[in-house]
C-alpha positions as CSV (number, residue, x, y, z in Angstrom):
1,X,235.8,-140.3,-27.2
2,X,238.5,-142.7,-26.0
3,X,238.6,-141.0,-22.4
4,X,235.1,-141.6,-22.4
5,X,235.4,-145.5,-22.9
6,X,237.9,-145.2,-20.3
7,X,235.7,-143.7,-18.3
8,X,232.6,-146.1,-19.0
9,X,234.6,-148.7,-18.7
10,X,236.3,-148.0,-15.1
11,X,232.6,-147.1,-13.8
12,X,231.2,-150.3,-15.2
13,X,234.1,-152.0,-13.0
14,X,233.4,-149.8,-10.0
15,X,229.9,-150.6,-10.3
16,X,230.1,-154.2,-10.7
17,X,232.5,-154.7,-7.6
18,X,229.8,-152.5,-5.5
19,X,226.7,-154.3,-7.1
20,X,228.0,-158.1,-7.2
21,X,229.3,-157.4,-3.2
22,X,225.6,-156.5,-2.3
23,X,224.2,-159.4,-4.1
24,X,227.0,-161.7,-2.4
25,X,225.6,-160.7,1.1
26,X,222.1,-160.7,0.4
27,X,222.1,-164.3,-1.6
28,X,225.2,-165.4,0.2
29,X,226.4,-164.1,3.3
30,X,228.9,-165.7,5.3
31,X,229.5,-163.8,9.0
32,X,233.3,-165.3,8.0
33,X,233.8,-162.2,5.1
34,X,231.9,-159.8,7.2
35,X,235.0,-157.2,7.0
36,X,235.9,-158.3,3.3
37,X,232.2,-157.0,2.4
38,X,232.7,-154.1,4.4
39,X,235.8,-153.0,2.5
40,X,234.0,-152.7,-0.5
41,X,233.1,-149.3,-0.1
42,X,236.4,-148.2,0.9
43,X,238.4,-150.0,-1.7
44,X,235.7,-148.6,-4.5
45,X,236.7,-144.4,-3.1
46,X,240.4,-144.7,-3.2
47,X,240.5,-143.0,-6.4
48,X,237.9,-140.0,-5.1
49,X,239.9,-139.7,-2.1
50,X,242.7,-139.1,-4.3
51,X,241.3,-136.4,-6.6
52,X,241.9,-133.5,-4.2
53,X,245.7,-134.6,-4.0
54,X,249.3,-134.9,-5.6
55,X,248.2,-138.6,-6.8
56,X,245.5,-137.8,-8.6
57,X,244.5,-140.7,-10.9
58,X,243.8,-139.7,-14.8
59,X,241.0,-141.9,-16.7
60,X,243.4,-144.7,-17.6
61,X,244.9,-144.9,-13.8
62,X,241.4,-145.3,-12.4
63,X,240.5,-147.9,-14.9
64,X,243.4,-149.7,-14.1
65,X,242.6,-149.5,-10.2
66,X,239.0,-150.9,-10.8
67,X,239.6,-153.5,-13.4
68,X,242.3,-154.8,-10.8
69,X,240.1,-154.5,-7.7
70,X,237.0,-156.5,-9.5
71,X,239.5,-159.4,-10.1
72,X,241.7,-159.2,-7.2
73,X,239.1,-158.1,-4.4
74,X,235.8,-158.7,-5.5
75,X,236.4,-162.1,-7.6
76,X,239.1,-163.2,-5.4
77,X,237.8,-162.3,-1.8
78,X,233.9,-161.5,-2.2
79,X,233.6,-164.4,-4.5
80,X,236.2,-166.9,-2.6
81,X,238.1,-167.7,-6.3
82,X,241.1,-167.4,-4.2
83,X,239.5,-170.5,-2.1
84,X,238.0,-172.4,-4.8
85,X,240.6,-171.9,-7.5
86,X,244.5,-173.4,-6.5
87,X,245.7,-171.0,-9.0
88,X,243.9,-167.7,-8.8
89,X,246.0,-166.5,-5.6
90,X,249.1,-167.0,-8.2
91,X,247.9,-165.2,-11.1
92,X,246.5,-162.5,-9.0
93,X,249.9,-161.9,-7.2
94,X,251.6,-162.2,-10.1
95,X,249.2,-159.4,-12.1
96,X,249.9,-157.2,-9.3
97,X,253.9,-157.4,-9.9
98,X,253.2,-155.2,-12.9
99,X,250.0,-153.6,-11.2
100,X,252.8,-152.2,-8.4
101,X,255.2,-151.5,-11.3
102,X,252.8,-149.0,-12.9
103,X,252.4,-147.5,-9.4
104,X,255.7,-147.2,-8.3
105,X,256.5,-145.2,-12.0
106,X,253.1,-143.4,-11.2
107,X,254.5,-142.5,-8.0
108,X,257.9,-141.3,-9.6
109,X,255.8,-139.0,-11.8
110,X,253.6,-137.5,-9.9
111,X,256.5,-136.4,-7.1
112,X,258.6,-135.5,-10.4
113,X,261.4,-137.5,-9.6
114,X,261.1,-139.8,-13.0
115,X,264.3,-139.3,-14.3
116,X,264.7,-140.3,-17.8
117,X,268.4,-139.8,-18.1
118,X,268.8,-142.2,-15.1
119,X,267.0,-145.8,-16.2
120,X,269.1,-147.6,-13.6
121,X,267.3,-145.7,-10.7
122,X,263.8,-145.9,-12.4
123,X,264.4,-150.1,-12.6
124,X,266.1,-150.2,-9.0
125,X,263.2,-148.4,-7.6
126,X,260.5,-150.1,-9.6
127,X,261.8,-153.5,-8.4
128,X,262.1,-152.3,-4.8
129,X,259.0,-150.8,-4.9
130,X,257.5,-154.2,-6.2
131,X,259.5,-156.2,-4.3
132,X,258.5,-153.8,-0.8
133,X,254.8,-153.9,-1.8
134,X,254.7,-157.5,-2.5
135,X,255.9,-158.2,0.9
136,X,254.1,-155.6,3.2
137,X,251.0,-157.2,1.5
138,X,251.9,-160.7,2.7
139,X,252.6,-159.4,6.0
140,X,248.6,-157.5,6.0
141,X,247.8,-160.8,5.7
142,X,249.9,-162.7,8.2
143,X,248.3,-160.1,10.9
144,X,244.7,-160.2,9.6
145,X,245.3,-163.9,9.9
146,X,246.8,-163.5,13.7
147,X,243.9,-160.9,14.5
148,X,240.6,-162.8,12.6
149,X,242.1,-165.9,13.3
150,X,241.3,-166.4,9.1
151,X,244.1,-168.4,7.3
152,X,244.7,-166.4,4.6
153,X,248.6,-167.5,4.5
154,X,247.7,-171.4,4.9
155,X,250.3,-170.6,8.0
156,X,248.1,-173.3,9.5
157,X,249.3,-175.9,6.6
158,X,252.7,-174.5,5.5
159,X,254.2,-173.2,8.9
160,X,254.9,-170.2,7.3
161,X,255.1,-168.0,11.1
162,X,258.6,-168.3,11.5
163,X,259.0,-166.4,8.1
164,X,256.4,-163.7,8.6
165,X,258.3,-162.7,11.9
166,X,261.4,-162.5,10.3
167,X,259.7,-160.4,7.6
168,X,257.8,-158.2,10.1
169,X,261.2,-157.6,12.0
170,X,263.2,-156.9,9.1
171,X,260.5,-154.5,8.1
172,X,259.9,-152.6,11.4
173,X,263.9,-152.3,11.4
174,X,264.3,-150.9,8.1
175,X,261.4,-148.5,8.5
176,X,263.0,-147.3,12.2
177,X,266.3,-146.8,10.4
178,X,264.5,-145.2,7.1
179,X,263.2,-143.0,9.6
180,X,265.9,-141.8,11.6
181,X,268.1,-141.1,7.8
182,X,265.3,-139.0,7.1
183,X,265.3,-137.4,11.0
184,X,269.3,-136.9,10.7
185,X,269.2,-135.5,7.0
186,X,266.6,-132.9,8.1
187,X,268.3,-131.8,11.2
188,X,271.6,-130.9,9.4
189,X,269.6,-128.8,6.7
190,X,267.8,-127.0,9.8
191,X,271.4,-126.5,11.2
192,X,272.6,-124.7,7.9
């Protein structure tokens, strides 16, 4: 019974996010959000694309991913609260610290690599993981921004370019340096 409510519940989300984007467009379409209406589809199948996989989500995962996306996407982008409300961005970004949290320990699980012996790791990686996710988001928007020519960023207010470079570079650095660890530490366990 209470994976059933789950269940209701987390369709009732899905479905409203779908349902309320199609009424959006057809009572108030602006060519401005074309691609935000068509990521609605996408956004709504992330949890059926991961059925089939390591990550599958469980009832209370997949609620969690739809209640989230029906305030952060839908109400936020579809609905422009992030444009008409000063501090909806804030409390959205700030939900999704703990939204990322519960990720990053989901991801720990499902690779079995949650150690409960080690808390120190667990919290390290957790932060990181929030920290990293916070910041590869900011920088989706900085290029959506730089591509759309939106101003997502309010880089046209704040002057915030200088700072999205240095986090792009800083990014792109550590993920070229992640990457050859990962290329060195594979070729000495081929050479064994």
């Amino acid at each position: 019974m209470k994976n059933f409510k789950f269940n209701l519940f987390s369709k009732l989300f899905m479905f409203s996010t779908l349902l309320g984007t199609i009424v959006v467009i057809i009572f108030n379409y602006k060519e401005s959000h074309f691609l935000t209406y068509c990521m609605a589809l996408p956004i709504v199948l992330i949890p059926f694309l991961l059925k089939k996989t390591v990550f599958c989500l469980n009832d209370i995962d997949t609620l969690i991913y739809n209640v989230f996306t029906f305030f952060a996407y839908f109400l936020g982008c579809v609905v422009s609260l992030y444009n008409v409300t000063w501090w909806y961005d804030l409390l959205m970004h700030f939900v999704s610290g703990f939204v990322m949290g519960y990720v990053a320990m989901f991801i720990l699980r499902k690779l079995k690599m949650y150690d409960c012996k080690n808390n120190l790791f667990n919290f390290i990686y957790c932060l990181f993981f929030t920290i990293g996710a916070a910041g590869m988001w900011e920088i989706g928007e900085y290029v959506v921004d730089l591509i759309i020519g939106t101003n997502l960023q309010h880089n046209l207010d704040t002057g915030v370019v200088d700072t999205m470079q240095d986090l792009i570079c800083g990014t792109i650095s550590g993920f070229i340096f992640s990457l050859i660890y990962l290329l060195k530490i594979n070729l000495k366990k081929s050479a064994k």
